[in-house]
Wavefront OBJ file of the C-alpha trace (Angstrom):
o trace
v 0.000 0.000 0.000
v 2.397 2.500 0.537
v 4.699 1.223 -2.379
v 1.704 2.600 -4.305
v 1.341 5.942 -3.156
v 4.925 6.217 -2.899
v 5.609 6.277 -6.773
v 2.560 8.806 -8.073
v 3.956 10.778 -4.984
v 7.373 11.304 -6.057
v 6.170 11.832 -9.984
v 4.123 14.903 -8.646
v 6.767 16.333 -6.580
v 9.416 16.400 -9.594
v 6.510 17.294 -12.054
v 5.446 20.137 -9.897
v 9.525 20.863 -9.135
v 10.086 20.885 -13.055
v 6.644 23.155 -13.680
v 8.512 25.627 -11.212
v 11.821 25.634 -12.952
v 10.551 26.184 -16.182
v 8.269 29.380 -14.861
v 9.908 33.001 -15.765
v 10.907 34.548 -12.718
v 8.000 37.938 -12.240
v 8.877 41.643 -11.682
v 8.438 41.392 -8.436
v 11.196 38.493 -7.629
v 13.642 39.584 -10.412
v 16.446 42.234 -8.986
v 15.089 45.936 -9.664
v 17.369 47.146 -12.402
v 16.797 50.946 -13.708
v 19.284 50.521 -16.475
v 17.605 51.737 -19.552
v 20.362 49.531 -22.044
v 19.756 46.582 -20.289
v 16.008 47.150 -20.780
v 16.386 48.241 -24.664
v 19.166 44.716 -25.112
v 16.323 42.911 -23.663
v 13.350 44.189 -25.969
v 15.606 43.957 -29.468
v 16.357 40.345 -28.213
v 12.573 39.540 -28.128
v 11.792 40.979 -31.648
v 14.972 39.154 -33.500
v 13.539 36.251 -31.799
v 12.266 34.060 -34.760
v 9.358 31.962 -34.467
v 10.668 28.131 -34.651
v 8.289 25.344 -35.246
v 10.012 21.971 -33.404
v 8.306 19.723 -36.036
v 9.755 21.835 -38.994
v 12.544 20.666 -41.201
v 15.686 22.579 -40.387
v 16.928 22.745 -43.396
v 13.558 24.859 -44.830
v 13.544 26.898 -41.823
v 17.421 28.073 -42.787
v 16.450 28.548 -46.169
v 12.725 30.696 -45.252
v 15.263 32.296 -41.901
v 17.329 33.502 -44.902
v 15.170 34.292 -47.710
v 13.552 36.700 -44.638
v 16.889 38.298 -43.995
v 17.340 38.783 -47.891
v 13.908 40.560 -48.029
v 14.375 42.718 -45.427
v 18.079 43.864 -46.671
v 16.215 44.444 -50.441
v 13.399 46.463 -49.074
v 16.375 48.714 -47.210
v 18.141 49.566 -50.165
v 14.664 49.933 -52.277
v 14.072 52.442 -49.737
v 17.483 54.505 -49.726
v 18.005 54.188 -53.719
v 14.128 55.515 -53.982
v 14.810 58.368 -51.073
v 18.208 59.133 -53.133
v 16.412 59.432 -56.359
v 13.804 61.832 -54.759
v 16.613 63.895 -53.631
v 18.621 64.012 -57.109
v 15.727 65.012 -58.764
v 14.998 67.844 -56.546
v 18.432 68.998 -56.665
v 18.041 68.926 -60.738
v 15.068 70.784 -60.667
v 17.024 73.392 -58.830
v 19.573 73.392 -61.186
v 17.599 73.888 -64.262
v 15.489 76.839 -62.785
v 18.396 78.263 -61.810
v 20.291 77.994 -65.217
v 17.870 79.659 -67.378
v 15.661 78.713 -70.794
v 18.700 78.066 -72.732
v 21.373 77.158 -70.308
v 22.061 73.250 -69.319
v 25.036 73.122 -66.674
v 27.317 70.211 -66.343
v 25.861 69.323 -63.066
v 22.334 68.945 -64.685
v 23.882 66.143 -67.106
v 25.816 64.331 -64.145
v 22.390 64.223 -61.866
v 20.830 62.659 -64.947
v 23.150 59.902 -65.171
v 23.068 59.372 -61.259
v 19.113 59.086 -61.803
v 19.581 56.453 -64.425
v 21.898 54.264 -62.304
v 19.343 55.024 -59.594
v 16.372 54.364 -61.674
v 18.070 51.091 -62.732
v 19.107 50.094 -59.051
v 15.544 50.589 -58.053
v 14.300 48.541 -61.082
v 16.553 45.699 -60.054
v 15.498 45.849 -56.326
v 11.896 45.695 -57.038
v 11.965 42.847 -59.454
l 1 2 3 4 5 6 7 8 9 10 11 12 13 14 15 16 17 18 19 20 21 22 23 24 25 26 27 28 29 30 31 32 33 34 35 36 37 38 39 40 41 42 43 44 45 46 47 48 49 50 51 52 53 54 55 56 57 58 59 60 61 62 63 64 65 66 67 68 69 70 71 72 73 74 75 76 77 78 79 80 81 82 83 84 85 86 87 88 89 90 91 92 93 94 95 96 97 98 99 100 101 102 103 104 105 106 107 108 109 110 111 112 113 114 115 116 117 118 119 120 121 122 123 124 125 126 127
């Protein structure tokens, strides 16, 4: 009789003991820490945390991990080639007003070949 309490008794006191460990320690037992870099380290950490399915092949979670990083770094440079056109353009604009009706400066020529290699790098990116 007590062989059989015994046993479930011991599995519920290293179930509950494991439930415990495996708990996140709250505010209120954690050390106060008023460190705003520790606190800013801790959020980045949580959103480059990647979502990670344990029945998932490795391999195609590399492959989608990477094709992700690869998006993001395209969308950057879409976004600075696109912010650098806008700007070249302007500038351009300012340099024809300012040259006259029948005046094209050097500089005018040189912004439009920038905003064809821009124009192109933009192309590529958003292929």
């Amino acid at each position: 009789m007590k062989n059989r309490l015994l046993i479930p008794s011991i599995l519920l006191l290293f179930a509950g003991a494991h439930m415990m460990a495996r708990q996140t320690p709250s505010a209120s037992q954690s050390a106060p820490c008023n460190d705003q870099a520790s606190i800013d380290n801790t959020a980045d950490k949580k959103k480059e945390a990647l979502e990670h399915d344990p029945l998932a092949d490795p391999a195609e979670e590399m492959r989608s991990r990477a094709q992700k990083k690869m998006d993001e770094k395209n969308f950057k440079e879409l976004q600075e080639a696109a912010t650098d056109l806008a700007a070249v353009s302007a500038k351009m604009s300012k340099e024809i007003d300012a040259g006259g009706q029948f005046v094209v400066s050097l500089r005018v020529l040189n912004d439009l070949e920038q905003i064809e290699k821009l124009t192109k790098k933009v192309r590529s990116r958003a292929k």
